[in-house]
VOGU-3710 file (C-alpha; in Angstrom, 3 decimals, decimal comma):
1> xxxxxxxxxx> 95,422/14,236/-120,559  93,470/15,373/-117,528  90,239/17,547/-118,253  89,030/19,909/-115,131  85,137/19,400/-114,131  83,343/22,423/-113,560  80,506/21,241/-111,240  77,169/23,384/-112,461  75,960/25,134/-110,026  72,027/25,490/-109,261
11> xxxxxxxxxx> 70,567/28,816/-109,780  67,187/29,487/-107,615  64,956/32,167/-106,590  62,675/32,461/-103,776  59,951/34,828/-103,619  58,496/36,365/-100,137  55,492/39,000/-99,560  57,029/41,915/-97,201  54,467/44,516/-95,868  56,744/47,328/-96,102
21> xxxxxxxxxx> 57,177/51,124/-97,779  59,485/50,323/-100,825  61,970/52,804/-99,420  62,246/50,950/-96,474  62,619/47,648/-97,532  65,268/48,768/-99,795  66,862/50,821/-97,175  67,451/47,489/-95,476  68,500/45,555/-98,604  71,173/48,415/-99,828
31> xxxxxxxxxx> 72,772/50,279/-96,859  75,681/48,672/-94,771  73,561/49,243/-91,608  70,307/48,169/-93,098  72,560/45,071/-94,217  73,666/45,058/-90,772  70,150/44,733/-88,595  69,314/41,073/-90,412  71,598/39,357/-92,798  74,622/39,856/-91,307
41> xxxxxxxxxx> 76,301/40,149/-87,783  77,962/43,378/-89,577  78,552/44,817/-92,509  81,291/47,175/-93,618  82,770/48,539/-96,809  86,051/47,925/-97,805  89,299/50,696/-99,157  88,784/48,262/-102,421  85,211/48,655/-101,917  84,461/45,204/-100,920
51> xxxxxxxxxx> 81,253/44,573/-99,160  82,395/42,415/-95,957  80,081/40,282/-94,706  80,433/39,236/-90,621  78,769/36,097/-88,845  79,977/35,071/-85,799  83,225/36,146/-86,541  83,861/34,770/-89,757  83,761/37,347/-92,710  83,257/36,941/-96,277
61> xxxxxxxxxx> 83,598/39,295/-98,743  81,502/40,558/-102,325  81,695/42,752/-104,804  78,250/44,858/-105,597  77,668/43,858/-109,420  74,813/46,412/-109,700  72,546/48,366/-107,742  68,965/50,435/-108,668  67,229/52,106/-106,403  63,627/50,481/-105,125
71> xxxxxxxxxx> 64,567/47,723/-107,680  67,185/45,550/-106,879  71,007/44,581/-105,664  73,503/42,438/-106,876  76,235/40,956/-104,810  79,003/38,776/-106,181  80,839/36,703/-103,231  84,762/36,912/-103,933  86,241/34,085/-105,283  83,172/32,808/-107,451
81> xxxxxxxxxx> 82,706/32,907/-110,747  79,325/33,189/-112,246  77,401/32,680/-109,048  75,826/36,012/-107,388  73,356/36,816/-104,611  70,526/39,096/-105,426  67,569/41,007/-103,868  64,616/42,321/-106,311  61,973/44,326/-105,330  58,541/43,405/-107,378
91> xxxxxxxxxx> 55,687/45,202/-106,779  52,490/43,682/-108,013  50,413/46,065/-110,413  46,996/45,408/-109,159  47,166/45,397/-105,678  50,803/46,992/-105,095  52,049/44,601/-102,875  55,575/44,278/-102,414  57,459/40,440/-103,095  61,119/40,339/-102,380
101> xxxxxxxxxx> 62,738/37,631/-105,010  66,003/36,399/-103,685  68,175/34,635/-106,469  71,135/32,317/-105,307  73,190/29,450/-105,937  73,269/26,221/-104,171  75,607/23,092/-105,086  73,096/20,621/-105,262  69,532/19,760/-103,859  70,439/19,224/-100,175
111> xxxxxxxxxx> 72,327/22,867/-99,888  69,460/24,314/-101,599  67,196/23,201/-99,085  70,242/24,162/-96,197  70,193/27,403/-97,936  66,522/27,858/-98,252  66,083/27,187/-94,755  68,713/30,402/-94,051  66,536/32,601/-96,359  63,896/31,561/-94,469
121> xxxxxxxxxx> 65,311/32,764/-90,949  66,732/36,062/-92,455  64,064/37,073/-93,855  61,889/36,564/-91,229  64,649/38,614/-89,155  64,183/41,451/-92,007  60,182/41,156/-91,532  60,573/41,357/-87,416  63,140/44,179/-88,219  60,644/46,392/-90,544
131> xx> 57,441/45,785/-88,236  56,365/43,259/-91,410
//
C-alpha cells in the first residue's frame, strides 16, 4: 500500500520599514497598476477574477483570499493548497511608522533564502517607486 508524502511547506514573514502615506503604500499593494509598477511585469484581472501575474512573459495566476483596506491582502497562487502570499500594513503606535510584513512559503531553507533575496529586490523596487 503506497502512502502520498505531503512535503510541509515553510511559512515565513519578513518585515520592512516603508516611508510612505498608508494610502499610498496600499495603493501599490492592492490595485492591478500599483501591482503593476514593482512586483510584477503586469498585472491584470481575469473574467473568473483571477489575479494574473506577468514576468518576462511567463504568467501565473491567484486568487485574492481577502482584502482590507490600509491593512492587508491576501493572494492565493492557483494550484496550491494552503500556501498564500500576503502584504500587511503595521503601523507602529508610538512613532507611526509604517512596516510592511510579507508572509510566504518557501520549500525548504535554500528557496527561502532564493525567495528572500526576491523580496528584497521588489521591495526595494516598491520603495524607489513611492519616493521611500
Amino acid at each position: 500500500m503506497a502512502f502520498l508524502q505531503f512535503k510541509k511547506m515553510i511559512k515565513y514573514e519578513l518585515e520592512y520599514p516603508i516611508k510612505s502615506s498608508l494610502s499610498i503604500l496600499f495603493d501599490r499593494l492592492s490595485t492591478l497598476s500599483g501591482l503593476s509598477e514593482w512586483f510584477a511585469d503586469d498585472v491584470n484581472l481575469s473574467r473568473d477574477g483571477l489575479y494574473i501575474f506577468t514576468w518576462e512573459g511567463s504568467e501565473q495566476s491567484a486568487k485574492l483570499l481577502s482584502k482590507k483596506k490600509n491593512q492587508h491582502i491576501r493572494f492565493q497562487w492557483e494550484g496550491s493548497s494552503d500556501e498564500f502570499f500576503e502584504f500587511r500594513i503595521q503601523i507602529d503606535e508610538l512613532t507611526s511608522d509604517i512596516s510592511l510584513i510579507i508572509t510566504d512559503f518557501a520549500d525548504d531553507d535554500d528557496d527561502k533564502e532564493d525567495s528572500t533575496q526576491l523580496w528584497n529586490l521588489q521591495i526595494d523596487q516598491l520603495k524607489s517607486v513611492i519616493g521611500s
